[in-house]
N, C-alpha and C positions, 0 to 999 in steps of 0.2 A: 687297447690298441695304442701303440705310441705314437702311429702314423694315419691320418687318415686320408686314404685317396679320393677323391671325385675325378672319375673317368670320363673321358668324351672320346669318341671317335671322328674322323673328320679325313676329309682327303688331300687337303695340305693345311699348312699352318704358317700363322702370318706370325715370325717372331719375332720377339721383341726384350732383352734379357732371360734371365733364369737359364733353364738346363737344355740341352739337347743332347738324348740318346741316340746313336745311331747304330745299326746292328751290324757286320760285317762277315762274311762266311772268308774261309781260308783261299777261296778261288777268284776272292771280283781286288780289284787295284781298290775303290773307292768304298768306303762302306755306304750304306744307303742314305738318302736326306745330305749328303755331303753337298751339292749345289747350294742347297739352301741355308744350311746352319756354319758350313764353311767354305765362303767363299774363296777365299785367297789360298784354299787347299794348306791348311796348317797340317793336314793329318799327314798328307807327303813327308812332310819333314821331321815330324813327330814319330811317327811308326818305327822308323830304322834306329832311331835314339835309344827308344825304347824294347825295340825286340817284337815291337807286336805285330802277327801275322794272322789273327781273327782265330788264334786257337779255342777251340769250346770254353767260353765262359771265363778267359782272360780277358782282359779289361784297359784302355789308355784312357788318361785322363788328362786333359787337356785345360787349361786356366785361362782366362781373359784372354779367346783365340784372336790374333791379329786380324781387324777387320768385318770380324763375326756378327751378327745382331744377336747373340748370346755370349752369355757370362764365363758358359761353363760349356767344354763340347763333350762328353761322356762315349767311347767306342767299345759296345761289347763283343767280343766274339762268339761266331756262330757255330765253329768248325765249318767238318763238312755238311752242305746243303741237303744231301744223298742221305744220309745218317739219320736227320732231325726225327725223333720220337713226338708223339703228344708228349712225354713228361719232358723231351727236353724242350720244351714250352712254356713249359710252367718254369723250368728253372732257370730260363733267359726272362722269362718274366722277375722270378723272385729275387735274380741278382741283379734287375735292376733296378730294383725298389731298394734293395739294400744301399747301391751309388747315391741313392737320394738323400741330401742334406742341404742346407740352409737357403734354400729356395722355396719359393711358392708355387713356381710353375712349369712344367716339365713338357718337352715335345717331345714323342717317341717314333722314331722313322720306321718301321718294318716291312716296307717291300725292298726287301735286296734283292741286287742284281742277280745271283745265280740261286735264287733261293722261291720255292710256292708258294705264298704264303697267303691263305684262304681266311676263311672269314671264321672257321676252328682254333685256327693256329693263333690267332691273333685273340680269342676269346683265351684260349688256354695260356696266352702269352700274361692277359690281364688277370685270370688268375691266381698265375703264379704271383703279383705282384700284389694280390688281398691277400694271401696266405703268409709271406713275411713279413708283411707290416705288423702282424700282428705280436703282442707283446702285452702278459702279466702281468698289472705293476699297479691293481687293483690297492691293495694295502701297503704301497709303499705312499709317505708320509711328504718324502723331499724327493721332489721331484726338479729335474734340473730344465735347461731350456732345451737339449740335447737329447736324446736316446742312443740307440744301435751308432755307434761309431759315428754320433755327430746328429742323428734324425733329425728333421727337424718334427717336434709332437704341434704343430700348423696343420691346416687343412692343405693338402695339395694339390692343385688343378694336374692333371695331365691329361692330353690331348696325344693318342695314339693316333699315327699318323700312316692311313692305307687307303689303298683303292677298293679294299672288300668293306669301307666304314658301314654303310649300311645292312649288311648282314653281320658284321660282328657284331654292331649295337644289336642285335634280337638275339646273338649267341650268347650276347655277356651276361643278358639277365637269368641264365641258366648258371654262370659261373658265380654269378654273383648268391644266386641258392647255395649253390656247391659250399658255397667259402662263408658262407652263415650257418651252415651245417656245420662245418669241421672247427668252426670257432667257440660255436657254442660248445662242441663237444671238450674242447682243449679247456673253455674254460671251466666247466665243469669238474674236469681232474685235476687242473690247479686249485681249485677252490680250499682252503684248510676246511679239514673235519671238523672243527666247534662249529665252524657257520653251516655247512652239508652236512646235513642229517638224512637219515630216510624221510623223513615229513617236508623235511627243508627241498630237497632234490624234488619230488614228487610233486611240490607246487612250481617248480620250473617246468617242468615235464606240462603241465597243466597251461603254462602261459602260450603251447604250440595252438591250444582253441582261436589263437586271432590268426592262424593262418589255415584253418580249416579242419583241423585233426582231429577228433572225437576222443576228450580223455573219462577215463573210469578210474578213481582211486579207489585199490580195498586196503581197507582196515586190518591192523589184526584179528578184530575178532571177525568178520567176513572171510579169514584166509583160512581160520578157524576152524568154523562150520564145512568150509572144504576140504578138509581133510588135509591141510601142509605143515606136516607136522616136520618132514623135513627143515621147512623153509626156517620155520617157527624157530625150529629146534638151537639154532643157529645163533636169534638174535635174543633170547630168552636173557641172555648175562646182561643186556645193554640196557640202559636206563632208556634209552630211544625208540620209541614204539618202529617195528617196521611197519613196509609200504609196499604194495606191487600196484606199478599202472600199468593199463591198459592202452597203447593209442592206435587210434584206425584212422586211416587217408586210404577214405572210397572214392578214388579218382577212374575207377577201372568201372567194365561193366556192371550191374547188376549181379549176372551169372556167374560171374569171374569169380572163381577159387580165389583166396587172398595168399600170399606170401610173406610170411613170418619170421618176425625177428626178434631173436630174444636175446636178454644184456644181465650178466651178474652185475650186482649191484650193492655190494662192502662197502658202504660209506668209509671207513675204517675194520682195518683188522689187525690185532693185537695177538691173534692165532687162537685167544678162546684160551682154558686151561691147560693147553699146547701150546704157552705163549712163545711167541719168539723171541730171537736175542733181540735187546734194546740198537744196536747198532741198523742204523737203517731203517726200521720203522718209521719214522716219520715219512718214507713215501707209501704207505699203505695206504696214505688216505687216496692214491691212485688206485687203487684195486676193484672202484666202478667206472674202471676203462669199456668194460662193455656195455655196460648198460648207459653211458656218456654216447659211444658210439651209434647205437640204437637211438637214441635223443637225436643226436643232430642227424643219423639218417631219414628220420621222418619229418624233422623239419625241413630237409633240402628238398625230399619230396613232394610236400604240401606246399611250399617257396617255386619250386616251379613247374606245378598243376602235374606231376606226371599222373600218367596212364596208367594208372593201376589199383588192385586193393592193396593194402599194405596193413601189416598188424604191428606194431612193436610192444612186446611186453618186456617189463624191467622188472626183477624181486631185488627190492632195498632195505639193507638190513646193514644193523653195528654187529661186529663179533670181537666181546670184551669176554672179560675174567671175572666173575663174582659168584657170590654166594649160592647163583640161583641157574648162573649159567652151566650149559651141557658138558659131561662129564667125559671121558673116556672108557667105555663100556657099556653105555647107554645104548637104548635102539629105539630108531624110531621108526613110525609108521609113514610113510609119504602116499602121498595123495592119492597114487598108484593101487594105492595097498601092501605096496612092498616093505617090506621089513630091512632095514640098515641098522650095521653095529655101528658107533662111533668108535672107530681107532686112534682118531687124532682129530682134533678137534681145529686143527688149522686147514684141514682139505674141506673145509665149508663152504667155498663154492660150487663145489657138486651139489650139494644137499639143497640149497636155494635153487639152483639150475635145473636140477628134475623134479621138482613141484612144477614149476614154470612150465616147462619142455610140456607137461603129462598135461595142466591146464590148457596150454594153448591148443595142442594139437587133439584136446578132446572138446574143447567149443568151437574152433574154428574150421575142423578139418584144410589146414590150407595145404597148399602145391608142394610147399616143403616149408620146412624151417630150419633157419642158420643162427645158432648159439653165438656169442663174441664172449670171454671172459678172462682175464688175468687170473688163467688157472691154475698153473706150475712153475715154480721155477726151473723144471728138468728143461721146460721147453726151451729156456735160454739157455741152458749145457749142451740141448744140440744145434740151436738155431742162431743163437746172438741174441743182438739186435736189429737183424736185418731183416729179418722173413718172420712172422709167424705159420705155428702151426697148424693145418690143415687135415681134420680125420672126417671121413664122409663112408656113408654108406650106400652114395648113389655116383655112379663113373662121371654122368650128366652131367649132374650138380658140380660136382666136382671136376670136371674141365670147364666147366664155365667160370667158377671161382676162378680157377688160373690162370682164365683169359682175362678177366677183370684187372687180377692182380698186375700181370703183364703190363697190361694197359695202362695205369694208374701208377704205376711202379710199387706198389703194398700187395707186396709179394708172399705168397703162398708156400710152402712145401706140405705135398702133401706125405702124412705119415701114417703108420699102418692101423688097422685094426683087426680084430680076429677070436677066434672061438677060444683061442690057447690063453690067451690074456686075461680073459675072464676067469681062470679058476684060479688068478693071484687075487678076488676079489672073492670070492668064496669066505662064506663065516661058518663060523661052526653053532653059533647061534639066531643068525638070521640070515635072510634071504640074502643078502650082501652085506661085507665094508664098507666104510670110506676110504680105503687106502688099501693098494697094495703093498705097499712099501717104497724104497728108493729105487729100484729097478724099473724101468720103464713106467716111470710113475706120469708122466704126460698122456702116457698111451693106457696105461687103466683107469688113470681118469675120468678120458675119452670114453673108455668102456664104460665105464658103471654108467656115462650119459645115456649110453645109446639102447639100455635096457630098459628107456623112458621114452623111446620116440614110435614105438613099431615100427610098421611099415612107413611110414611117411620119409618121404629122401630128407634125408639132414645133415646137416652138415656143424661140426664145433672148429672153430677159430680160436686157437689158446694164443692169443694176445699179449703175454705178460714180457717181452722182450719190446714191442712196439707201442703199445697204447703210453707205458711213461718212461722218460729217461731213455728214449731211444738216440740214433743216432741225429743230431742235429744238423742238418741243411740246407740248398738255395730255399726251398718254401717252408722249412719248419726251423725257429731258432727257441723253439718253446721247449719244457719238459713235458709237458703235456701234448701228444702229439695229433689227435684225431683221427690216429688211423681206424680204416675200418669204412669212414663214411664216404670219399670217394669213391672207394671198392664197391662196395654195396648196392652204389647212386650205378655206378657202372655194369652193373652185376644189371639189375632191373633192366636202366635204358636197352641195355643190346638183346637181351632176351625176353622180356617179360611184360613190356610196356603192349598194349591195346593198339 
């Protein structure tokens, strides 16, 4: 974190130096707190100087205002009132944590004039502004007084300043779950591959027992005896033992079916004897974007007691080059019983994923289960970096993912699957491939998963566009982005909680 915030809420504020935020929509003359943090009405005179008419997330900045009991008057705009999303919540939040430097202490006005602004709006406002604070900078050595365009790395009082203060304080300690989820997941695909390992990851996964979660490590040789010979198959080249955990947050009934979440989990990947060009690889050690995102969605949920059972399993595995590592023509047996040729030894997270899938949904039987993995690269040929991909084989399931997505802005498309697809994954020696080839290769992917789930509604999320090096903005200026774990937090809350 280069910034760290201590939030309060409050229903006015007596100031005294430091910063004042004030929010302004396109419709009111004054933006809001303007009585109080500018009395002598600088902003009047300031505004037309400048051009500023409260458009979305344009910004005046005001210095030593004439008269003021603050240093600094900060005006962001709201746009239109009519307009305002949850997410653009979070991003009047985030960009205004970015305005914050060389100060200790910050007011934040948000009931404006033509604007509702509830005791959500103002939770989602605060944390849009944990979510930009946050910042990498773990193994850098020199560190300046400075961060993000000046930050200051001080602790910083802010004092959000509404008439809903006593229900936002009970909403924040939800947002403040949310944004310890998506933190930990961000730093976990930052993290370099010498220090995350499968053993290494798997004792983080372990430290979620101080907030309630039930962890189960197995071993290799426990994945062994169950038959994952897929999973196995995979990390055999790596000097690094793998790891699958197990985590359960029993916050739901007794009775209550759990809901399951499962995360590919590459600590690194080198492509295996299918290596890849050297260019670029160093962000592979991202490639346990899902099983990152599955971590921090069970710890937002154990963070703030939700209502539910919830399972997340992770398979953590290295896939290197050597002597001993899996071949191209090889077959193995998955847990299933099913028989896989290896074609390519780079399409290895399928092979970890349906051990997983076949595991969970034959110990748990839960309501469904939703996969996350940095599985393709095709997905970014048709999606970017703005939406991942989306294959489900329940309508359900899959309108509720979209409405999450919506919500959260970690947007979905959903993409196809089908009977035709499958017979580009047809072997001539075993029950399936790993690969169809370069032709709809995101959507045979999807397929060879889904010959692992039966009946149970499931849902895979190919992530490899968003979880790293996605598009950077108001709430995320990371490469590591945490997508996944708001979606998910959102996914439960609206449908699934007790």
């Amino acid at each position: 974190m280069s910034v760290k915030f201590e939030i309060s809420f409050a229903k006015s504020a007596r100031l005294s130096g430091g910063l004042a935020i004030l929010l302004k929509d396109t419709d009111s003359e004054l933006p809001a707190g303007a009585e109080s943090a500018d009395p002598a009405n600088v902003f009047a005179r300031a505004a037309p100087v400048s051009g500023f008419k409260g458009k979305v997330l344009s910004s005046l900045d005001i210095i030593a205002p004439e008269a003021a009991p603050v240093d600094r008057i900060m005006v962001i705009g709201a746009g239109k009132a009519k307009n305002l999303t949850a997410h653009d919540w979070l991003k009047l939040g985030g960009s205004a944590a970015a305005k914050i430097r060389n100060t200790e202490m910050v007011a934040i006005f948000l009931d404006a004039r033509n604007i509702e602004v509830g005791p959500k709006e103002v939770a989602d406002f605060a944390l849009g502004m944990l979510l930009r604070a946050y910042s990498f900078d773990t193994y850098k050595t020199k560190k300046g007084d400075d961060d993000e365009k000046g930050a200051s790395r001080k602790a910083v009082k802010v004092t959000i300043v509404t008439q809903e203060a006593a229900a936002a304080k009970k909403l924040y300690a939800t947002s403040e779950a949310v944004a310890g989820g998506v933190i930990l997941a961000r730093d976990l695909v930052n993290e370099p591959p010498n220090v995350l390992g499968p053993v290494e990851f798997a004792a983080k996964a372990k430290e979620l027992e101080k907030l309630g979660v039930e962890i189960e490590i197995l071993t290799e040789r426990e994945m062994r005896r169950l038959g994952m010979a897929a999973l196995l198959g995979v990390a055999q080249g790596s000097a690094r033992p793998p790891r699958l955990v197990v985590m359960q947050w029993k916050g739901g009934k007794a009775k209550d079916k759990p809901v399951a979440f499962i995360g590919k989990g590459v600590v690194f990947d080198t492509g295996g004897i299918s290596i890849k060009p050297a260019a670029g690889m160093e962000e592979m050690k991202g490639d346990m974007g899902g099983a990152a995102a599955v971590t921090g969605l069970m710890h937002t949920l154990a963070a703030r007691k939700a209502k539910v059972n919830a399972i997340g399993v992770i398979g953590l595995v290295e896939n290197m080059p050597d002597g001993n590592a899996q071949r191209p023509g090889d077959i193995v047996t998955s847990m299933s019983g099913q028989t896989i040729e290896i074609i390519n030894t780079d399409a290895e997270g399928r092979l970890v994923l349906c051990d997983v899938l076949w595991y969970t949904n034959d110990r748990f039987k839960p309501q469904f289960m939703i996969d996350l993995a940095t599985l393709t690269g095709a997905i970014l040929v048709a999606l970017g970096n703005l939406q991942a991909g989306l294959f489900c084989n329940d309508d359900r399931l899959a309108g509720e993912l979209t409405a999450a997505g919506l919500s959260t802005d970690e947007r979905l498309w959903r993409m196809p699957l089908g009977k035709d697809y499958d017979k580009m994954i047809d072997s001539k020696f075993a029950d399936m491939k790993n690969t169809g080839g370069r032709h709809a290769g995101s959507i045979t992917a999807a397929q060879f998963l889904k010959r692992f789930v039966g009946d149970t509604p499931w849902a895979h999320l190919d992530i490899a566009g968003t979880a790293m090096g996605s598009v950077q903005d108001e709430i995320n200026q990371s490469w590591g982005s945490g997508f996944g774990v708001r979606l998910l937090d959102e996914l439960v809350r609206a449908n699934y909680e007790s």
